[in-house]
C-alpha positions as MATLAB code, in Angstrom:
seq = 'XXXXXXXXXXXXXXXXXXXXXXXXXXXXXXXXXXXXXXXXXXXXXXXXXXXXXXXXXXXXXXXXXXXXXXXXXXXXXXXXXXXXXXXXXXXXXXXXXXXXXXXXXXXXXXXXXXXX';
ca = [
      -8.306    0.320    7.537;
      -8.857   -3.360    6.264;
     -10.087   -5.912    8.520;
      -9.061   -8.958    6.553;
      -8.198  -11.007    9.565;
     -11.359  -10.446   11.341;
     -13.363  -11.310    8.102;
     -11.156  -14.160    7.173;
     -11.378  -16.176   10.689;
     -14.976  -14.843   11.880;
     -16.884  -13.885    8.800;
     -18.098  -10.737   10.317;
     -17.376   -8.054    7.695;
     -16.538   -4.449    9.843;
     -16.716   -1.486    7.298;
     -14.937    1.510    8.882;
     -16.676    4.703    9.426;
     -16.166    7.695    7.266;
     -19.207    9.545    9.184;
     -17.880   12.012   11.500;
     -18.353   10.511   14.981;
     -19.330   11.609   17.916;
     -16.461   11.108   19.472;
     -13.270   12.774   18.207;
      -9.632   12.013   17.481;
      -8.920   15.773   19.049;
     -11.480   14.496   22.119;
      -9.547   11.216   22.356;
      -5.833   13.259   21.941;
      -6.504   15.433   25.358;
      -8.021   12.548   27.262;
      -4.788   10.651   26.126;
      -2.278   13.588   26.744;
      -4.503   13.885   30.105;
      -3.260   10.723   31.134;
       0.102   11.217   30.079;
       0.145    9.008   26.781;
       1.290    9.852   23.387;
      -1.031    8.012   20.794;
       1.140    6.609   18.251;
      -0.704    5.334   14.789;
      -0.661    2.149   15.934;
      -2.694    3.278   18.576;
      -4.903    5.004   16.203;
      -5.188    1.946   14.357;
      -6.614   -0.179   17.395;
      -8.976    2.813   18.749;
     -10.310    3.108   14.936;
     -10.963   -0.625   15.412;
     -12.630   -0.715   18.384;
     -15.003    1.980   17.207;
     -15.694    0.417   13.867;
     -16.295   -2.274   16.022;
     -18.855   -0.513   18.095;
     -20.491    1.410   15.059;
     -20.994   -2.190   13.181;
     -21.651   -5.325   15.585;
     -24.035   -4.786   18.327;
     -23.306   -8.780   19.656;
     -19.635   -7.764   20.395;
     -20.006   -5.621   23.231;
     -18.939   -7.834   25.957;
     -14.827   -7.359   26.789;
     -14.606  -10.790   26.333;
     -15.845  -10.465   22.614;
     -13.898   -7.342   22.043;
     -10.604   -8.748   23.092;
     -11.275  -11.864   21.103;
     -11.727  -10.320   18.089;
      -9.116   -7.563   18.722;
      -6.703  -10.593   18.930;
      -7.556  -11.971   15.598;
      -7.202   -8.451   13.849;
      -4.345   -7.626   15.532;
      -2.693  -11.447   15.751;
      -0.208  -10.760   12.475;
       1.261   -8.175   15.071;
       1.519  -10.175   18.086;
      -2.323   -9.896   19.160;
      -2.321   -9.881   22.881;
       0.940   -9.174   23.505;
       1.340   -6.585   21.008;
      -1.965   -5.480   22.521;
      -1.313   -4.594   26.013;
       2.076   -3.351   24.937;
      -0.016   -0.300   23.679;
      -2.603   -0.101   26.011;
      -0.530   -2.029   29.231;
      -3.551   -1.520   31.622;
      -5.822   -3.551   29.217;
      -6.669   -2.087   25.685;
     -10.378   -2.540   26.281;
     -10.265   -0.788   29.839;
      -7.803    1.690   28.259;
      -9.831    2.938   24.738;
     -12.946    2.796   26.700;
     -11.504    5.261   28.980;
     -10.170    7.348   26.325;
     -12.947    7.560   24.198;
     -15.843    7.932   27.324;
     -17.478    4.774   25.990;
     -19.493    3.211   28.918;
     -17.867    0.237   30.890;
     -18.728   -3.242   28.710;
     -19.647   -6.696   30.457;
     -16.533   -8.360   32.187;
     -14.509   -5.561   31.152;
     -12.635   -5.973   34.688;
     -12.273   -8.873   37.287;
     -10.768   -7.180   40.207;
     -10.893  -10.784   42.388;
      -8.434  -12.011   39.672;
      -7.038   -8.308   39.027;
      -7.573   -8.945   35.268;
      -8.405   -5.606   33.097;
      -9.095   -6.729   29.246;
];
C-alpha cells in the first residue's frame, strides 16, 4: 500500500511491512469470522494501515492520533464516514480487537459513549 495522503498532509513517511508479523491475517480472519464479520479488502487495507502504523510511529499511539491520521489516509474515500462504515463500532476499538493489540489512550469515552 501507498500512503501518499498521510505523507502529503503530515510528512510522516509509513513504509509498510513485508516482515512477517506477529500477528496474522489467518489470526485476524477467525477473530473476525468470530465476531461474525467478513473482512472485505477494504478492510484489509485499513487493518494493514493501522499496523504499518504501529510498526513505524511510536508518537501515534493515542486513538486520538490514530483516527486523525486514519482520516487523512483514508479522506479520498470518505475518511470518517467511510471509516466507521467498515468498522461501525469505531475502527480503532474494532482492529484493536481483531488484531489483540492492547487498548490505546482515549480509545473509548463511555460518559460520552464515543468508541474511535
Amino acid at each position: 500500500m501507498n500512503y501518499d495522503n498521510l505523507q502529503n498532509v503530515t510528512g510522516l513517511t509509513l513504509e509498510p511491512s513485508d516482515e512477517p508479523r506477529s500477528i496474522t491475517h489467518d489470526h485476524i480472519s477467525q477473530k473476525a469470522q468470530q465476531a461474525g464479520m467478513e473482512l472485505s479488502p477494504e478492510h484489509w487495507g485499513v487493518i494493514d494501515f493501522v499496523l504499518d502504523v504501529y510498526d513505524n510511529c511510536e508518537e501515534c499511539r493515542s486513538a486520538r492520533k490514530m483516527m486523525a491520521l486514519m482520516d487523512t489516509e483514508f479522506g479520498d474515500e470518505g475518511g470518517k464516514k467511510y471509516l466507521y462504515g467498515l468498522f461501525p463500532n469505531g475502527p480503532v476499538t474494532q482492529i484493536h480487537d481483531l488484531t489483540g493489540m492492547k487498548a490505546m489512550s482515549s480509545q473509548q469515552d463511555l460518559g460520552f459513549g464515543t468508541s474511535f
